[in-house]
N, C-alpha and C positions, 0 to 999 in steps of 0.2 A: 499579593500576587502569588505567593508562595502556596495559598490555602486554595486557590484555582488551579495551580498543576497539580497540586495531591489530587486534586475532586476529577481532574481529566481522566489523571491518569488511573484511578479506581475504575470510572465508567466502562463499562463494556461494548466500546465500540473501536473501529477501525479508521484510521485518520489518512488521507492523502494528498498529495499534488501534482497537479498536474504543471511541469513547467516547458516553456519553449523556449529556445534558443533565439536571439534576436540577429540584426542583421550588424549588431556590433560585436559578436560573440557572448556577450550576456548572457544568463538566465531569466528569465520571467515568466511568477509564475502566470496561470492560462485558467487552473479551473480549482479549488480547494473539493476536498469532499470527509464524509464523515458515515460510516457506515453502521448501524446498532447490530449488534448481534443476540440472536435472542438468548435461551437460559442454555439449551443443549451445544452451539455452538463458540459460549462464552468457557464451558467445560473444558474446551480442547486442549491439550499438549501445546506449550508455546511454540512449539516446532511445524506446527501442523496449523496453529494458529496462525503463524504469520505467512505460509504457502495461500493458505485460503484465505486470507488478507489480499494476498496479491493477483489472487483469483479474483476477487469481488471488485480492489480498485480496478481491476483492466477490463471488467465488464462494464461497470460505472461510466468508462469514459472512452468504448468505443466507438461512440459516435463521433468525438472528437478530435479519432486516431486515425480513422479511415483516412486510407491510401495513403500514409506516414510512411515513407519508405524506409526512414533512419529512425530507429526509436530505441531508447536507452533506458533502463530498468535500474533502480539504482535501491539498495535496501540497507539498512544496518544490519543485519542481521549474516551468518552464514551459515544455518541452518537452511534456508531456502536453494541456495545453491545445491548443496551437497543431496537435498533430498530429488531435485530436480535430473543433476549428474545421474544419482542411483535411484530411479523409482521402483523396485523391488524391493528395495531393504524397507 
């Protein structure tokens, strides 16, 4: 198991989930997805990586977002925020 999170986590791609709230308050998830990036975009700045991560999941799965009034964004990361707050710097 150990020698498939090494191999994931080498590969150059972008992983997500999509999850919905149920009518018990639960989580479940709705859609997985997995994005490849090619060789100039796997280059990037992890900071810039993971904004553009979140670009590509929320283009991935706006078809299955439309007219979501409540939607919540949720990342490990806080790089994304902070670049978000200040897009200038």
């Amino acid at each position: 198991m150990q020698r498939l999170k090494d191999e994931i986590a080498k590969s150059p791609a972008l992983r997500f989930i999509l999850l919905q709230i149920g009518e018990d308050g639960k989580r479940y998830p709705n859609r997985f997805g997995s994005i490849t990036l090619n060789e100039v975009e796997s280059r990037y700045s992890q900071a810039k990586l993971e904004l553009y991560g979140l670009f590509r999941a929320l283009r991935a799965v706006h078809v299955y977002t439309f007219r979501v009034t409540n939607f919540t964004v949720e990342l490990d990361t806080k790089y994304v925020k902070g670049m978000i707050n200040n897009p200038d710097l």
